[in-house]
Backbone as JSON Lines, residues from 0, in Angstrom:
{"i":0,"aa":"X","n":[-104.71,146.57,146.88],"ca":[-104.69,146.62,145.41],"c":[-105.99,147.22,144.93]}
{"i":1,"aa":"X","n":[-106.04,147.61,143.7],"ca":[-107.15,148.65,143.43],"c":[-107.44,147.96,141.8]}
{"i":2,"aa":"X","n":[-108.34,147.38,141.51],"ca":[-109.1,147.43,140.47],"c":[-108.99,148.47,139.11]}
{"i":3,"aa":"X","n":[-108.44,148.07,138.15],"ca":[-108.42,148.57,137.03],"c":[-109.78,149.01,136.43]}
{"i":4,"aa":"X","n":[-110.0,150.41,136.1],"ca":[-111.36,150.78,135.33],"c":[-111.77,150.4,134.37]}
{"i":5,"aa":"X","n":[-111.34,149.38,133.96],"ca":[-111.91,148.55,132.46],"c":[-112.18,146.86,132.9]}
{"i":6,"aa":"X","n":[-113.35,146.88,131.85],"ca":[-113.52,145.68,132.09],"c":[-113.06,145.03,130.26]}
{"i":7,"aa":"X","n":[-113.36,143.68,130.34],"ca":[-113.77,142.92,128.78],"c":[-114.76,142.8,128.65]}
{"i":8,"aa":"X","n":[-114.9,143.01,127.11],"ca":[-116.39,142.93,126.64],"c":[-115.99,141.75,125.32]}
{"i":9,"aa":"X","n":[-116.59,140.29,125.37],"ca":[-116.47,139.79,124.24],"c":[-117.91,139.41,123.41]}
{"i":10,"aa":"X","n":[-117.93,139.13,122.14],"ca":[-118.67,139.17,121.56],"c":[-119.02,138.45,120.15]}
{"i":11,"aa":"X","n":[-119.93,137.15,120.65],"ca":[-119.46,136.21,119.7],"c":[-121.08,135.53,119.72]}
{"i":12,"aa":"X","n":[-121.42,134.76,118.25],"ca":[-122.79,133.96,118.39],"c":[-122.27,133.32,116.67]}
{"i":13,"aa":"X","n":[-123.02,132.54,116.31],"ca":[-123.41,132.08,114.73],"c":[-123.07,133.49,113.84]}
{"i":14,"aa":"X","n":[-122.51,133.07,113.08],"ca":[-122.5,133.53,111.72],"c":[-121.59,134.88,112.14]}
{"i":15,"aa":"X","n":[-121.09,135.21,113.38],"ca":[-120.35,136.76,114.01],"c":[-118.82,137.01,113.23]}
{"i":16,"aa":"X","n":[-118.7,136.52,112.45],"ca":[-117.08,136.48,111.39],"c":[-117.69,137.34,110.35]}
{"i":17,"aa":"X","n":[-119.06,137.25,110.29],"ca":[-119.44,138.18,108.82],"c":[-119.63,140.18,109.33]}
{"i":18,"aa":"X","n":[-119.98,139.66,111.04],"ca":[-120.36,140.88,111.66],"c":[-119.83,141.92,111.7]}
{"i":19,"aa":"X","n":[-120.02,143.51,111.87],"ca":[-119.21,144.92,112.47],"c":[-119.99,144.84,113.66]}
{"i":20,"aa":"X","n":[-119.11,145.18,115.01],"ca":[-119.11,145.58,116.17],"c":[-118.98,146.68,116.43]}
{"i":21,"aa":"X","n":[-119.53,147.86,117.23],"ca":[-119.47,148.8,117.48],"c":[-119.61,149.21,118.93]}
{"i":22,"aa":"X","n":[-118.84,149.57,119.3],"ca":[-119.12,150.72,121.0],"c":[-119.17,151.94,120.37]}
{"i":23,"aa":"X","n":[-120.55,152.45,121.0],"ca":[-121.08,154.25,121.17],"c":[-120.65,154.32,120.18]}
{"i":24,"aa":"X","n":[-121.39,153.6,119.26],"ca":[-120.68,154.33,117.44],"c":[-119.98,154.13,116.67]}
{"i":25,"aa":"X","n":[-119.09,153.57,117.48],"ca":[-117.27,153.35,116.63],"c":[-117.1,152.21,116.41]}
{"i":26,"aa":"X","n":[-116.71,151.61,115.24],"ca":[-116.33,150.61,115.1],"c":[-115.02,149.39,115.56]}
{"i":27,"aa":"X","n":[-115.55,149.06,116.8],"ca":[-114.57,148.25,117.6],"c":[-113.26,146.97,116.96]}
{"i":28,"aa":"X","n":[-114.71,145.67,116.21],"ca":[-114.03,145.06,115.68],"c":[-115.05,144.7,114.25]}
{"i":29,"aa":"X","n":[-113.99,145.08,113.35],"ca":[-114.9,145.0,111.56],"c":[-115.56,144.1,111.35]}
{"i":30,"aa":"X","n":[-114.65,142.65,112.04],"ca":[-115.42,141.56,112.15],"c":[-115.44,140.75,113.32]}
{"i":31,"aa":"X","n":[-116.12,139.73,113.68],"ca":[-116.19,138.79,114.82],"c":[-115.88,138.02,114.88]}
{"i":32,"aa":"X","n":[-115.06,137.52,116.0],"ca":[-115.38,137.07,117.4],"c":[-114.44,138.62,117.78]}
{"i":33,"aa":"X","n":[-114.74,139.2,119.01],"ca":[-114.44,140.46,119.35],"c":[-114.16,140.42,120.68]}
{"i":34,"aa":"X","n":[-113.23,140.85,121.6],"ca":[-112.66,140.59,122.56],"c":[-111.75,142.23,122.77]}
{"i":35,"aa":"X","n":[-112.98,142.91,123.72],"ca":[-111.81,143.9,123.68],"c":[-111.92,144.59,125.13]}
{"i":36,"aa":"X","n":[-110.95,145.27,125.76],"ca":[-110.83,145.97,126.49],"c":[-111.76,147.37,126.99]}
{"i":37,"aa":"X","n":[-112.73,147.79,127.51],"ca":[-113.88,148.74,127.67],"c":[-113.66,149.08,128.95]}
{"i":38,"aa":"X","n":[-114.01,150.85,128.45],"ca":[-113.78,151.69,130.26],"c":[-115.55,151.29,131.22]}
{"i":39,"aa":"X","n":[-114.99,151.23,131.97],"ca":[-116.69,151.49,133.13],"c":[-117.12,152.03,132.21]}
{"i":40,"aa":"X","n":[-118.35,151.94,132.5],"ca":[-120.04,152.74,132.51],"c":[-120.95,152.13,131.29]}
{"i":41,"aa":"X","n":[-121.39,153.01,130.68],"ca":[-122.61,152.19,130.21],"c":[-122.22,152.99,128.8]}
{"i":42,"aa":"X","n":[-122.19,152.18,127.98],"ca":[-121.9,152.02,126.49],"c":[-123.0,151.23,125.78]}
{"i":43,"aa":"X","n":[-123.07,151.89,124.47],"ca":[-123.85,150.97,123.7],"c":[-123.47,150.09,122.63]}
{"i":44,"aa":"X","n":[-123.82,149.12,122.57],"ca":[-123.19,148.09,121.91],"c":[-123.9,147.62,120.42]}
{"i":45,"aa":"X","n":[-123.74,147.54,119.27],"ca":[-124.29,147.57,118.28],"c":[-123.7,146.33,117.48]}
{"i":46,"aa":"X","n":[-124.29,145.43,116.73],"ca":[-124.0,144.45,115.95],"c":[-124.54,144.5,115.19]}
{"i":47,"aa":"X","n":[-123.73,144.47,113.6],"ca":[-124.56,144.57,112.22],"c":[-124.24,143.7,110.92]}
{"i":48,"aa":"X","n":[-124.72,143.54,110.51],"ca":[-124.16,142.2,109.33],"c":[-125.33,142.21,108.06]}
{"i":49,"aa":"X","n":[-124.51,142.54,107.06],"ca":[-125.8,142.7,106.02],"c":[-126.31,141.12,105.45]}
{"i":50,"aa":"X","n":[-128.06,141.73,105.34],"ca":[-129.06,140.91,104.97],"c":[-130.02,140.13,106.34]}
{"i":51,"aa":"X","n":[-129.2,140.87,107.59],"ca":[-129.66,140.24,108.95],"c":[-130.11,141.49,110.01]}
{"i":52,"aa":"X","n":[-131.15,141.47,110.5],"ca":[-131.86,142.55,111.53],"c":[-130.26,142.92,112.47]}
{"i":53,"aa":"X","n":[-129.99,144.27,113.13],"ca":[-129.45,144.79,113.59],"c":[-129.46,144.66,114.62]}
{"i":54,"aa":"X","n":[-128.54,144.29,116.15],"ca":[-128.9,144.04,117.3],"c":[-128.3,144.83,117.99]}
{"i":55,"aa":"X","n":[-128.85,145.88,119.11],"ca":[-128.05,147.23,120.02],"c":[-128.94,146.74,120.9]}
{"i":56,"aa":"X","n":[-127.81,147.39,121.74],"ca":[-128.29,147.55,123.54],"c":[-127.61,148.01,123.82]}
{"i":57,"aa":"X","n":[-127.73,148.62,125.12],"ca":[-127.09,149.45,125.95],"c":[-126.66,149.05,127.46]}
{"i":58,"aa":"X","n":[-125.14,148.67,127.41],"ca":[-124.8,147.74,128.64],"c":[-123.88,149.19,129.8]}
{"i":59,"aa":"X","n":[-123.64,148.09,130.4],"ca":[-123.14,148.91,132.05],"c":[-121.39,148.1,132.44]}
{"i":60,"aa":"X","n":[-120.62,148.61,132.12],"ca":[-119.53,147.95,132.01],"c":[-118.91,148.25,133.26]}
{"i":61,"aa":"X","n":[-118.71,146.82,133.9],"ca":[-117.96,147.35,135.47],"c":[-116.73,146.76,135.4]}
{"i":62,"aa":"X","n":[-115.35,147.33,136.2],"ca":[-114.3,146.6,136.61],"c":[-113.83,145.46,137.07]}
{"i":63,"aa":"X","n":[-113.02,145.16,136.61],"ca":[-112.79,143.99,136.74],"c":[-114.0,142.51,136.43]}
{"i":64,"aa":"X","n":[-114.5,142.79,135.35],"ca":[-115.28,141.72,135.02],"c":[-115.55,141.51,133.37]}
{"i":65,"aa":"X","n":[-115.82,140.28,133.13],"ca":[-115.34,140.17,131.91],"c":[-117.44,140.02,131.07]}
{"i":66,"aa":"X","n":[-117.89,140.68,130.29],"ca":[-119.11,140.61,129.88],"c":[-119.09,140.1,128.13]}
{"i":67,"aa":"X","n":[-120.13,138.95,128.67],"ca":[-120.37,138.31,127.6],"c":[-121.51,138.81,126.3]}
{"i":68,"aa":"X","n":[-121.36,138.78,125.22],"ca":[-122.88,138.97,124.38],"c":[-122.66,137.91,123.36]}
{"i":69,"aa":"X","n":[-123.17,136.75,123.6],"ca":[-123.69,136.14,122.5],"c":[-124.83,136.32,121.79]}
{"i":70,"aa":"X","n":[-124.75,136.68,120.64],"ca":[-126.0,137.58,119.39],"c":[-126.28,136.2,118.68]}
{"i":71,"aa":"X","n":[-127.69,135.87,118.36],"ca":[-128.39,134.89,117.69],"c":[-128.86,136.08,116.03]}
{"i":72,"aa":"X","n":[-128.39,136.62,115.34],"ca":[-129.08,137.32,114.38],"c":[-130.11,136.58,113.55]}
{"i":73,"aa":"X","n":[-131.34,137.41,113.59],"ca":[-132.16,136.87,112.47],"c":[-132.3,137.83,111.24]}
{"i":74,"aa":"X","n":[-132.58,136.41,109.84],"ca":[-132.68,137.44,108.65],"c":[-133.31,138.49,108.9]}
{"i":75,"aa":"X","n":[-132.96,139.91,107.88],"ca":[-134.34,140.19,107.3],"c":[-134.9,139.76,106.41]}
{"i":76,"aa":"X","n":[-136.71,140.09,106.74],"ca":[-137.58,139.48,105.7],"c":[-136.97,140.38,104.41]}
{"i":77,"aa":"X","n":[-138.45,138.49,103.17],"ca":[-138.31,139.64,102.09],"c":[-139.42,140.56,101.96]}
{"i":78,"aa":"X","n":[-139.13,141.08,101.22],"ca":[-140.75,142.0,100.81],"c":[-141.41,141.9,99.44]}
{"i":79,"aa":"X","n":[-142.07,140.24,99.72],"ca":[-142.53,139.84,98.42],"c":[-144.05,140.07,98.66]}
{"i":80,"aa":"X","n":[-144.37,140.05,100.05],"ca":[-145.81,140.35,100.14],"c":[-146.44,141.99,99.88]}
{"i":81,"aa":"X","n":[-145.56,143.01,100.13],"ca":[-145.4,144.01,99.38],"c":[-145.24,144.36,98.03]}
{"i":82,"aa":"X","n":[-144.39,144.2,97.04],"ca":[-144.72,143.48,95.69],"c":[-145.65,142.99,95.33]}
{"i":83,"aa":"X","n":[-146.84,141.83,95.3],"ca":[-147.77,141.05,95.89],"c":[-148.97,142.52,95.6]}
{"i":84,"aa":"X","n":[-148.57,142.71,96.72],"ca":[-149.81,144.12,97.02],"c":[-149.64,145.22,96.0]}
{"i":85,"aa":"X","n":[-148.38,145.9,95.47],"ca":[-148.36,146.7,94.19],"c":[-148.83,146.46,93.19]}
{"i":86,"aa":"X","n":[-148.42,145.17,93.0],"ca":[-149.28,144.6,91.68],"c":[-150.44,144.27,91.77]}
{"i":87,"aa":"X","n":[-151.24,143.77,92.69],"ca":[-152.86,143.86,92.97],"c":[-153.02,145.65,92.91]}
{"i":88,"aa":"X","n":[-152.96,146.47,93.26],"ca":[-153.14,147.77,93.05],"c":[-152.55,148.08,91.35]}
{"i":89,"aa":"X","n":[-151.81,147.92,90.96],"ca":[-151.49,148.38,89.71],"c":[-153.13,147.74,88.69]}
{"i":90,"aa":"X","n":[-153.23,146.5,88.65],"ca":[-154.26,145.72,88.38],"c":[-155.7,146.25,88.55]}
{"i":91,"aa":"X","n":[-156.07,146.3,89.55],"ca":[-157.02,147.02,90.23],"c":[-157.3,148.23,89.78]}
{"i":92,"aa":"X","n":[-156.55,149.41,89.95],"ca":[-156.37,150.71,89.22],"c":[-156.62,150.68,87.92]}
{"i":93,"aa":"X","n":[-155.98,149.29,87.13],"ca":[-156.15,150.12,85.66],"c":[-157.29,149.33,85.35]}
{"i":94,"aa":"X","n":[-157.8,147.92,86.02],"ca":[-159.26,147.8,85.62],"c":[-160.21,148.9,85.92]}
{"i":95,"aa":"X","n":[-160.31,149.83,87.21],"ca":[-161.12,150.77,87.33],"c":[-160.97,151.56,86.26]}
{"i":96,"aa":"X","n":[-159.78,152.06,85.65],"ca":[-159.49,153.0,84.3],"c":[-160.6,152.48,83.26]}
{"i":97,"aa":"X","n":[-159.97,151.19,83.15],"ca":[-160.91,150.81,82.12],"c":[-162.65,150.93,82.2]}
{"i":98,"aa":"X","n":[-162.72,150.3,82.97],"ca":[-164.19,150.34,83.44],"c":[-164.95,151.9,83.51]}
{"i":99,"aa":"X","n":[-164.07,152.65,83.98],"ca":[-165.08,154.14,84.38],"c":[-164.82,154.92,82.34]}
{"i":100,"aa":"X","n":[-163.76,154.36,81.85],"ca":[-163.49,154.88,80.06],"c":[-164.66,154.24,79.58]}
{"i":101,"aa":"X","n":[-165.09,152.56,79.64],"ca":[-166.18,152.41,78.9],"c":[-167.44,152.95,79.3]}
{"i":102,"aa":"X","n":[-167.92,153.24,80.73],"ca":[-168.8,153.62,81.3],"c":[-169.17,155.37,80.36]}
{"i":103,"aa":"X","n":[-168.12,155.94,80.54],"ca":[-167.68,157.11,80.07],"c":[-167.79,157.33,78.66]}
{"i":104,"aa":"X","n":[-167.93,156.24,77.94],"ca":[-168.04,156.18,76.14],"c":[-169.72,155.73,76.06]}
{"i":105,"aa":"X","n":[-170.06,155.21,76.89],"ca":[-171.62,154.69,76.64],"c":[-172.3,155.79,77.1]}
{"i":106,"aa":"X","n":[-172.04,156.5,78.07],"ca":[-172.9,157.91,78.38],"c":[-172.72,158.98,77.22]}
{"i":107,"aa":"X","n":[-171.44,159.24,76.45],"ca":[-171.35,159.63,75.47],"c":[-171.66,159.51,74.2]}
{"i":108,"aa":"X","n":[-171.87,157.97,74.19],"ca":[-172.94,157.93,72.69],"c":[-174.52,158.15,73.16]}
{"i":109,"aa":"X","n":[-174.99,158.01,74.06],"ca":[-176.4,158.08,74.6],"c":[-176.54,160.02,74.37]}
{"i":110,"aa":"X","n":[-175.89,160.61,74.97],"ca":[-175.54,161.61,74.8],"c":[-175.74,162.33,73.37]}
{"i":111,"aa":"X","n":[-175.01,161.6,72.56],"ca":[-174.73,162.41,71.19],"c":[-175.98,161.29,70.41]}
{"i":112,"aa":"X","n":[-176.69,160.57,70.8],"ca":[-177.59,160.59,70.42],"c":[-179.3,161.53,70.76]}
{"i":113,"aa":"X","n":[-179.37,161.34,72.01],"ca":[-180.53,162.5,72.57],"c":[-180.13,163.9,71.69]}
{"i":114,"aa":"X","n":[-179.22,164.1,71.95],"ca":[-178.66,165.78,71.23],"c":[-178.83,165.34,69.52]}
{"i":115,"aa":"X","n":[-178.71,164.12,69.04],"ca":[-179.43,164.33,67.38],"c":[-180.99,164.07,67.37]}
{"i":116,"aa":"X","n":[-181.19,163.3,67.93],"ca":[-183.36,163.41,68.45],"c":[-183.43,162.08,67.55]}
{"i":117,"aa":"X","n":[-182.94,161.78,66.83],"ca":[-183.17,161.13,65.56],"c":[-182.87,159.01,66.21]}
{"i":118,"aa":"X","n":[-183.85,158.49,65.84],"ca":[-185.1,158.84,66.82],"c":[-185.1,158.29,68.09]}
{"i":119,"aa":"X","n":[-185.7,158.88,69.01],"ca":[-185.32,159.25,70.43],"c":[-185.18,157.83,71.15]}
{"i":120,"aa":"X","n":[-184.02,157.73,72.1],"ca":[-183.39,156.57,72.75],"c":[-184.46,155.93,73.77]}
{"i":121,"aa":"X","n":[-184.67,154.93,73.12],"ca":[-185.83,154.27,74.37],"c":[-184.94,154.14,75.63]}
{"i":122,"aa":"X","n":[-186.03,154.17,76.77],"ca":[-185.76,154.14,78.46],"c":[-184.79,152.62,78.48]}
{"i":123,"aa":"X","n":[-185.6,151.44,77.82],"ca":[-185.13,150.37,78.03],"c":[-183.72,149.58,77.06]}
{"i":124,"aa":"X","n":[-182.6,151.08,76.72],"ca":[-181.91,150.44,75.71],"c":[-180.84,150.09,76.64]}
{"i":125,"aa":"X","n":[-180.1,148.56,76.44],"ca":[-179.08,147.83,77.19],"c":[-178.19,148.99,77.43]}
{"i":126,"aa":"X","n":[-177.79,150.21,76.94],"ca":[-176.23,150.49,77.25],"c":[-176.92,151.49,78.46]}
{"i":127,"aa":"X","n":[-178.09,152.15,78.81],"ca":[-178.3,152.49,80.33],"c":[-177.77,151.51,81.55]}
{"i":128,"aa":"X","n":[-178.1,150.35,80.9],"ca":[-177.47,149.54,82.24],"c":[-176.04,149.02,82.31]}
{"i":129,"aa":"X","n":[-175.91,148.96,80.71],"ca":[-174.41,148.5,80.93],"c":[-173.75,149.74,81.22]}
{"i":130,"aa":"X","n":[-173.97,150.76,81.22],"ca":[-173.05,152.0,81.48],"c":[-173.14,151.75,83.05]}
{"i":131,"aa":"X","n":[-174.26,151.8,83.71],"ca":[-174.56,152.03,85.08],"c":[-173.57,150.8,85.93]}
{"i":132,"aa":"X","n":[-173.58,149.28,85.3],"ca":[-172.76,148.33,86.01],"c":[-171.44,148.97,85.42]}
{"i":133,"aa":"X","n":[-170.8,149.3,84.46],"ca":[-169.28,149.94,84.11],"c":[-168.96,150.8,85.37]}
{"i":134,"aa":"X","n":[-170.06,151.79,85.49],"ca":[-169.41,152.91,86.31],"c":[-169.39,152.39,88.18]}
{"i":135,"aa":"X","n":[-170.18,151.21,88.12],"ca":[-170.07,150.72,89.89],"c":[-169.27,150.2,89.79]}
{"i":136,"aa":"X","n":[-168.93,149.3,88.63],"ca":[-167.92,148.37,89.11],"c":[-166.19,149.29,88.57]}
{"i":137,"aa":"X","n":[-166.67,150.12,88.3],"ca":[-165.08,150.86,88.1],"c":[-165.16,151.84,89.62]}
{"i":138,"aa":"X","n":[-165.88,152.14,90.09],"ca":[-165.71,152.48,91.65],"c":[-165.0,151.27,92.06]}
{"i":139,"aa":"X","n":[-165.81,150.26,92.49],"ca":[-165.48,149.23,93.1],"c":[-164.25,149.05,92.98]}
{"i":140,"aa":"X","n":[-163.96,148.88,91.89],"ca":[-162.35,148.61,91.64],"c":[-161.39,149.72,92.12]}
{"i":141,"aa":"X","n":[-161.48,150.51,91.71],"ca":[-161.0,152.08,93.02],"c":[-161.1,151.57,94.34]}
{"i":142,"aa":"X","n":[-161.85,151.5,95.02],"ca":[-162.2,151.39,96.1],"c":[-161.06,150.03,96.71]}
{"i":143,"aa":"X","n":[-161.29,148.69,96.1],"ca":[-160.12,148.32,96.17],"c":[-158.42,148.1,95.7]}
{"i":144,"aa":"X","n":[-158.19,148.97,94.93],"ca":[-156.9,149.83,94.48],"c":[-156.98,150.21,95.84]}
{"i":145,"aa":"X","n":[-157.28,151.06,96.61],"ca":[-157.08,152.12,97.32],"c":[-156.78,151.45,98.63]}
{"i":146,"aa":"X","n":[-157.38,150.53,98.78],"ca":[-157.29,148.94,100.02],"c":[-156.04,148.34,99.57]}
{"i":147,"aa":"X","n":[-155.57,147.99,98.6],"ca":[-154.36,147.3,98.27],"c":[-152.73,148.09,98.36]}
{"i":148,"aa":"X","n":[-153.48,149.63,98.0],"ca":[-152.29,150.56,98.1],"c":[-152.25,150.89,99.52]}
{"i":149,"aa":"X","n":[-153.13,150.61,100.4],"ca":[-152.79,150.82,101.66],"c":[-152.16,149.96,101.98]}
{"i":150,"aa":"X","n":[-152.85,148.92,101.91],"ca":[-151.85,147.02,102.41],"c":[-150.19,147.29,102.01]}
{"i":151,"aa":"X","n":[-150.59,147.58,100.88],"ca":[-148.72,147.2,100.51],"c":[-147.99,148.5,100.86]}
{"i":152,"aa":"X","n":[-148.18,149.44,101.47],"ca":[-147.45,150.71,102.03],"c":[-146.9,149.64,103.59]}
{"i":153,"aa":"X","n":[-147.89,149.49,104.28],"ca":[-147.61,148.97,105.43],"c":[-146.99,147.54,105.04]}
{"i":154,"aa":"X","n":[-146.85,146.97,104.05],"ca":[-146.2,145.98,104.05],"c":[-144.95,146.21,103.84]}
{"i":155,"aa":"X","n":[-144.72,147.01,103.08],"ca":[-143.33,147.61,102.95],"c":[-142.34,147.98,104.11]}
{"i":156,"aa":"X","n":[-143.26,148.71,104.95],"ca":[-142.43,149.34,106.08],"c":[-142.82,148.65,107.69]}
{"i":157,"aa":"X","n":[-143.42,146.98,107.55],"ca":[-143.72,146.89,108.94],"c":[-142.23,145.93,108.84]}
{"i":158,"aa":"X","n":[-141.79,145.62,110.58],"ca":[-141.08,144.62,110.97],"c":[-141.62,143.44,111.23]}
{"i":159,"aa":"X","n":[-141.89,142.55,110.26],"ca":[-141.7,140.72,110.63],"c":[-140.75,139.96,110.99]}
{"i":160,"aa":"X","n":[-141.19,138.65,111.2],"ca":[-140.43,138.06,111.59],"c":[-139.74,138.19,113.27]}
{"i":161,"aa":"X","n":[-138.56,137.08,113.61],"ca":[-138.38,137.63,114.94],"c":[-136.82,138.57,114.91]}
{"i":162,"aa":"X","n":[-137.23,139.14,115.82],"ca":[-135.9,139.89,116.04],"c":[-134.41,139.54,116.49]}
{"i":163,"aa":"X","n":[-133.33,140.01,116.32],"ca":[-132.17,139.81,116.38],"c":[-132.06,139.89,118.18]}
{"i":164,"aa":"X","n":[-131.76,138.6,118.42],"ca":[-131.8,138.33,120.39],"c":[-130.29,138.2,120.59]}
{"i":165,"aa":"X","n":[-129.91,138.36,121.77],"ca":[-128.71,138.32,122.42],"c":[-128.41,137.63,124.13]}
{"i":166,"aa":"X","n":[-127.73,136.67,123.95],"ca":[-127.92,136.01,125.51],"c":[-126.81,136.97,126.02]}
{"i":167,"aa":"X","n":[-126.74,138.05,127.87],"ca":[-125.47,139.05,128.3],"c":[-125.27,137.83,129.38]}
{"i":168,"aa":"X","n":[-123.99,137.95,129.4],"ca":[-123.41,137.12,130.72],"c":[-122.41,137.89,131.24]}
{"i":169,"aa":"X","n":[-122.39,138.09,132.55],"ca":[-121.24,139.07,133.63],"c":[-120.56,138.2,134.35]}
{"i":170,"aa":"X","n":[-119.18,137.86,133.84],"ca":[-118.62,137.21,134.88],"c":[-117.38,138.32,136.02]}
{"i":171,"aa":"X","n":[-117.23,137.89,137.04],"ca":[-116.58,138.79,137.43],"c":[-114.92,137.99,138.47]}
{"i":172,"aa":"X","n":[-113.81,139.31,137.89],"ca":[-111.97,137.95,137.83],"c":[-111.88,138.78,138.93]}
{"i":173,"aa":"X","n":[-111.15,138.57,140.03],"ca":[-110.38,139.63,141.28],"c":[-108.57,138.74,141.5]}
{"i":174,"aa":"X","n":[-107.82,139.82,141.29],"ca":[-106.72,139.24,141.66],"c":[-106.52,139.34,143.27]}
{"i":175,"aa":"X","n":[-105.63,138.07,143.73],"ca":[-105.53,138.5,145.91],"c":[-104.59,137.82,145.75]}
{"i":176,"aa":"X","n":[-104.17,138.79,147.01],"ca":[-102.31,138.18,147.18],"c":[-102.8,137.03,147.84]}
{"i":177,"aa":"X","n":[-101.76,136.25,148.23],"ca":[-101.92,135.14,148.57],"c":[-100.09,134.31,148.99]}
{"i":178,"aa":"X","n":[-100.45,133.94,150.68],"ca":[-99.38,133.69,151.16],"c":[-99.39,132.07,151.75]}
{"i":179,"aa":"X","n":[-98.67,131.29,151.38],"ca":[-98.74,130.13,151.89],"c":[-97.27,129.8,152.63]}
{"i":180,"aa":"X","n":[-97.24,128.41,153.59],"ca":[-96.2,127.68,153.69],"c":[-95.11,127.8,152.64]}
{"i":181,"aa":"X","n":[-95.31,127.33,151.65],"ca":[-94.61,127.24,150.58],"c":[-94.43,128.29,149.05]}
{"i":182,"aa":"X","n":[-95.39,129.38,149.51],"ca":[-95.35,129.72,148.12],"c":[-96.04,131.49,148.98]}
{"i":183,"aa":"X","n":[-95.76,132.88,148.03],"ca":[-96.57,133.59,148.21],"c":[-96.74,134.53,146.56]}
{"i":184,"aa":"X","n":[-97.62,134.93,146.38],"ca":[-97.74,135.59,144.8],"c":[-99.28,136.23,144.83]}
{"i":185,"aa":"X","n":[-99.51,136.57,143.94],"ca":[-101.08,136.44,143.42],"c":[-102.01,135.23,142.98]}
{"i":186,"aa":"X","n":[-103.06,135.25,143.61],"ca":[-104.17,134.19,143.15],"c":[-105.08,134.85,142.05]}
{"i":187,"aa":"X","n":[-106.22,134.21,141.39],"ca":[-107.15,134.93,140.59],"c":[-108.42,134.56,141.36]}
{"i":188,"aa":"X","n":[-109.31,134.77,141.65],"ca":[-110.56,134.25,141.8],"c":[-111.6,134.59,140.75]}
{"i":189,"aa":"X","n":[-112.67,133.69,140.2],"ca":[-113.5,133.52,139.22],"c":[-114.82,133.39,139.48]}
{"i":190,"aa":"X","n":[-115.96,134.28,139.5],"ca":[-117.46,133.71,140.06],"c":[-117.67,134.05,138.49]}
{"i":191,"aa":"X","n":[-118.69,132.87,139.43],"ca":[-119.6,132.23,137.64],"c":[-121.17,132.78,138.22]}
């Protein structure tokens, strides 16, 4: 007797009724628990379910044996720490606005005063310095805008959390004739 070129592939874990199943692309079964018939070789296997990380691999399907994938899916995160970080940058940014505009209005009346002469701006008048702390601390604030807009780019696009795991189990069925005293037919045999 000769072994049929297909094996079973089933496919079942928590929450797998909400799931799409896919071999090499195609959508096997829309939803789960999934139990289907697969030629030899090595196929890839894909599980997807919205609001939950995506789980693929790439299995080796042999004859006569029946292969298990139980999928554990985990959420995806949210992206509130991203948010979080836009709005510290939005914040940040427009205090620097502000800060480098007043900096920017005190050099301009100092300005349009020297240019009237009338009479000439002492060394020690407060808005030299308050202009000078406006314009560091409106860097500063740039400087971290520019730290926050980095943070929340990468917060946006990193992967947290743990990933979508899958326990594979290969069991393997053989049919054998089988002749007794009393009886002759087919047997099944089962390794675990």
């Amino acid at each position: 007797m000769k072994g049929s070129p297909v094996g079973k592939l089933t496919v079942s874990g928590m929450g797998i009724e909400e799931s799409e199943i896919l071999i090499d692309g195609k959508v096997a079964c829309p939803t789960g628990p999934c139990l289907k018939s697969v030629p030899e070789g090595s196929h890839e296997i894909s599980v997807r379910r919205s609001g939950y990380k995506s789980y693929s691999r790439r299995i080796v399907i042999t004859p006569k044996t029946e292969t298990t994938i139980k999928v554990q899916q985990a959420p995806k995160p949210g992206r509130g720490d991203a948010v979080v970080a836009y709005v510290l940058t939005a914040a940040f940014g427009g205090g620097g606005i502000y800060l480098g505009t007043q900096a920017k209005n005190l050099k301009a009346d100092l300005q349009n005063e020297i240019n009237a002469g009338n009479p000439p701006v002492d060394n020690n008048d407060p808005r030299f310095l308050r202009g000078k702390i406006y314009a560091i601390s409106a860097d500063g604030c740039f400087a971290i805008a520019g730290i926050t807009f980095l943070t929340a780019v990468y917060y946006t696009f990193r992967d947290k959390g743990p990933p979508t795991r899958a326990q594979i189990d290969v069991h393997a069925f053989a049919l054998q004739p089988q002749i007794g005293p009393t009886y002759a037919g087919l047997g099944m045999e089962a390794r675990f």
